[in-house]
C-alpha positions in Angstrom: 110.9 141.7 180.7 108.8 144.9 180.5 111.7 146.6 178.2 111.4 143.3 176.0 107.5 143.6 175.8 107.6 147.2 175.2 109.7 146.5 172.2 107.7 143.6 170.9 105.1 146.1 170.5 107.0 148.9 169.1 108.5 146.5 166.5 105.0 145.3 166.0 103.2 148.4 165.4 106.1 149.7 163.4 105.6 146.3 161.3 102.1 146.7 160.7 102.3 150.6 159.6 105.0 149.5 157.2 102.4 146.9 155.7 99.8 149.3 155.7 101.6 151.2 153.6 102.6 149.1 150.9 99.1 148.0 150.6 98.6 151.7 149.9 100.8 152.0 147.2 99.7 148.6 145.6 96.6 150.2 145.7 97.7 153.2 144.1 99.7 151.4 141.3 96.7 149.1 140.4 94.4 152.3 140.3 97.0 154.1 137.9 97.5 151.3 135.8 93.9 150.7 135.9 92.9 154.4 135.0 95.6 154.4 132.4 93.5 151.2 130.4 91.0 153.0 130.9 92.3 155.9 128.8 93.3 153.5 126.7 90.2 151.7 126.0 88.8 155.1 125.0 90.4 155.1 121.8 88.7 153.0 118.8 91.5 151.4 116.3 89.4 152.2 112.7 92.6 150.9 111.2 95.4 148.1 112.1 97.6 148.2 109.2 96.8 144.7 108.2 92.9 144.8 106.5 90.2 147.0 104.9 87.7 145.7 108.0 85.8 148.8 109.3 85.7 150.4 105.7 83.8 150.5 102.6 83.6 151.8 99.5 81.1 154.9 99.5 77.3 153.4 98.6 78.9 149.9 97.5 80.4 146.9 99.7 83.9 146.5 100.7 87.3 147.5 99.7 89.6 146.5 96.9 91.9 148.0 94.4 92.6 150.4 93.6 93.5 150.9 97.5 96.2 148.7 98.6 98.1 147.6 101.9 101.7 148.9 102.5 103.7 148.6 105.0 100.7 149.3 107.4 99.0 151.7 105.9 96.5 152.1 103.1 97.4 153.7 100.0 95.4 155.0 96.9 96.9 154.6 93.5 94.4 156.3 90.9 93.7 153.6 88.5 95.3 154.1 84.8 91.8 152.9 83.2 89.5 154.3 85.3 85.9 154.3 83.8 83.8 157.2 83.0 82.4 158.5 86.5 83.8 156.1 88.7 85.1 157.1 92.0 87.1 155.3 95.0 86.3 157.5 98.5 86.0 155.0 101.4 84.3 155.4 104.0 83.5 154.0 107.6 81.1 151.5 108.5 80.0 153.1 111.5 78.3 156.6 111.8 80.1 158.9 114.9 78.5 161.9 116.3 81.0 163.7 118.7 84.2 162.2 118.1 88.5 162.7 118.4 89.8 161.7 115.0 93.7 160.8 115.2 95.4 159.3 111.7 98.8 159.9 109.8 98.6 160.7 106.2 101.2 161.2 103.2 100.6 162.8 100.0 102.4 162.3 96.6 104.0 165.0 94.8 101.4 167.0 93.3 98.6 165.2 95.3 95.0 165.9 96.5 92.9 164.4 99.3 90.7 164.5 102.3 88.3 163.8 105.0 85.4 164.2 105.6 82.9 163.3 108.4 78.9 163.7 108.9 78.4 161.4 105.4 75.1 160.1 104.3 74.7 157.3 102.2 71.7 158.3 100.7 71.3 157.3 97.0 70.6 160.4 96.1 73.9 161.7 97.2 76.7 160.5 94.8 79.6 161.8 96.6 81.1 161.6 100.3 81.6 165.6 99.5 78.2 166.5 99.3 77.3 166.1 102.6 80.7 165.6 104.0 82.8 168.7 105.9 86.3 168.0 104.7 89.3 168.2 106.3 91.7 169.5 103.6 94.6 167.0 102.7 97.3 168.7 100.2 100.7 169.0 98.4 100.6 173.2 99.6 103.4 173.8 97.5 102.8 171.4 94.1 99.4 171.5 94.0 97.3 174.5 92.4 94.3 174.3 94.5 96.7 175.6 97.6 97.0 178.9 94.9 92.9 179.5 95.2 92.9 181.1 98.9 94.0 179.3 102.3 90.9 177.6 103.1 91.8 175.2 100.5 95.1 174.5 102.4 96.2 171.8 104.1 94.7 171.4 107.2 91.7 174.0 106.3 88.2 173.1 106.8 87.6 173.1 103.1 86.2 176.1 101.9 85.6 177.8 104.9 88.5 178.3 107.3 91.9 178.6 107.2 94.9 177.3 108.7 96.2 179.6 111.1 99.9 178.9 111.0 101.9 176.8 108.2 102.2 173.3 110.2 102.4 170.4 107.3 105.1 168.7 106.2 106.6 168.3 102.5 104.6 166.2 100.6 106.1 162.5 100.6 106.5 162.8 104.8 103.8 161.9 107.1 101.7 164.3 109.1 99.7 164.0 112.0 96.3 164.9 112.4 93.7 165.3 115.1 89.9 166.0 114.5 87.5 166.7 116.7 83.9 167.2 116.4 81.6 167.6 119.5 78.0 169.5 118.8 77.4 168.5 122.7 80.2 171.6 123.2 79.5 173.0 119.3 82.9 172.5 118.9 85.5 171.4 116.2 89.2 171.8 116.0 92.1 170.5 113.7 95.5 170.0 115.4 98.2 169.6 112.7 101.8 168.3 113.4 101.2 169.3 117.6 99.8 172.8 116.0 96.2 173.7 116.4 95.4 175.7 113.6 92.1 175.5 113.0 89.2 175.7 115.4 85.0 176.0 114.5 81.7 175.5 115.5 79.9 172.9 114.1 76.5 173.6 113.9 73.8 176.4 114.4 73.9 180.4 113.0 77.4 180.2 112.9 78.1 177.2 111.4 75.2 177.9 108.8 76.7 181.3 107.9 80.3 179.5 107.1 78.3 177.5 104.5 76.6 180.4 103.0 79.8 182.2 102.4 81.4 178.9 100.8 80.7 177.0 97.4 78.7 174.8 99.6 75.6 177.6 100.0 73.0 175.8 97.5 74.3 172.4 98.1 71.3 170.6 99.5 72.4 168.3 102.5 75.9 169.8 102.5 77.1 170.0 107.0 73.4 169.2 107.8 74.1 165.4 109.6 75.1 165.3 113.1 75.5 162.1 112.6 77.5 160.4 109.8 80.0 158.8 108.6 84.0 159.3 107.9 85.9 159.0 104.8 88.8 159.2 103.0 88.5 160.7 99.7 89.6 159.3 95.9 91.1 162.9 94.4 92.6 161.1 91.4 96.3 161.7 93.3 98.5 158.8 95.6 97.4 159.2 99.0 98.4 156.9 102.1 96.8 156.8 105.4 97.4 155.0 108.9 97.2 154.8 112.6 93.6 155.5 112.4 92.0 155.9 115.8 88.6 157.5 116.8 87.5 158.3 120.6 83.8 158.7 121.0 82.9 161.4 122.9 
């Protein structure tokens, strides 16, 4: 009877340490999947591939033609007929700060674009460009603007620096891109195609002696809003963009 006893409490103990751990691992795959929504939730959809909701265009309401939906993305087609002056950047609802930009975009044959961030609506401004830092979107080898230096490359911060390596694709094919802007760290950074190839600050001495060396040196306003809005700019050239996420930093 002792032997039996004995091994009622070994099977016992061993029973409970066996249940012990599984609730440990439970535990462990509800905190992983748990931390893994959290990463998730960090990331802002700014566009789903099936409205214009989120955008508008710059200093007017909404979003119509000439921007169109296609096969879940948004695509420019510079208008035939387009009257004296008018433009079609779009731009975001919401302002951002310190940010992770993350959005596919194609460009036709030929074709011009780009994006900017740290917009302001002001009425006095009529461009997203004169306030707005761009992120240079470009056909590098049918385009002449890739002929007037680097910086006006795709991928450059506009005007100011250059890509560092030759990472987009042939116009027509879609490229990744990832944008990040953080004046907590003074930090920005452009990762094209997996590549980073271009990194910056994005204020103070620095920042202000980029604009003085750049077309942008007597532009009042030009890089001067921490806070602003993105957009997506009208060049007169077919453009698409999608997967458009943001993560607030």
């Amino acid at each position: 009877m002792k032997k039996i006893g004995i091994i009622m409490v070994l099977l016992l103990a061993f029973s409970c340490k066996e249940k012990a751990k599984e609730a440990a691992t439970e535990t462990q795959e509800v905190s992983a999947e748990d931390t893994q929504e959290q990463v998730a939730d960090e990331w802002t959809t700014l566009f789903d591939g099936n409205s214009f909701d989120g955008w508008h265009f710059y200093n007017a309401e909404g979003v119509t033609e000439p921007w169109k939906l296609e096969d879940g993305a948004m695509v420019f087609y510079p208008p035939s007929d387009r009257p004296e002056g008018a433009s079609y950047n779009i731009v975001t609802d919401k302002d951002y700060t310190n940010f992770v930009l993350s959005l596919e975009w194609k460009i036709s044959e030929g074709g011009n674009s780009g994006i900017f961030w740290g917009i302001s609506e002001e009425e006095k401004f009529g461009q997203p460009y004169q306030t707005g830092p761009e992120i240079q979107v470009l056909d590098d080898d049918g385009h002449p603007d890739a002929k007037n230096g680097t910086t006006h490359q795709a991928g450059a911060l506009y005007d100011m620096i250059a890509p560092s390596t030759k990472a987009v694709k042939p116009a027509g094919e879609w490229n990744m891109v990832e944008i990040q802007i953080d004046h907590e760290s003074n930090a920005g950074h452009v990762i094209l195609n997996g590549s980073k190839i271009v990194e910056f600050p994005v204020h103070g001495e620095a920042w202000d002696a980029m604009v003085a060396d750049s077309k942008f040196a007597d532009w009042e306003g030009f890089g001067v809003f921490k806070t602003g809005k993105i957009g997506l700019q009208d060049h007169g050239d077919i453009v698409a963009y999608r997967n458009i996420k943001i993560k607030e930093l």
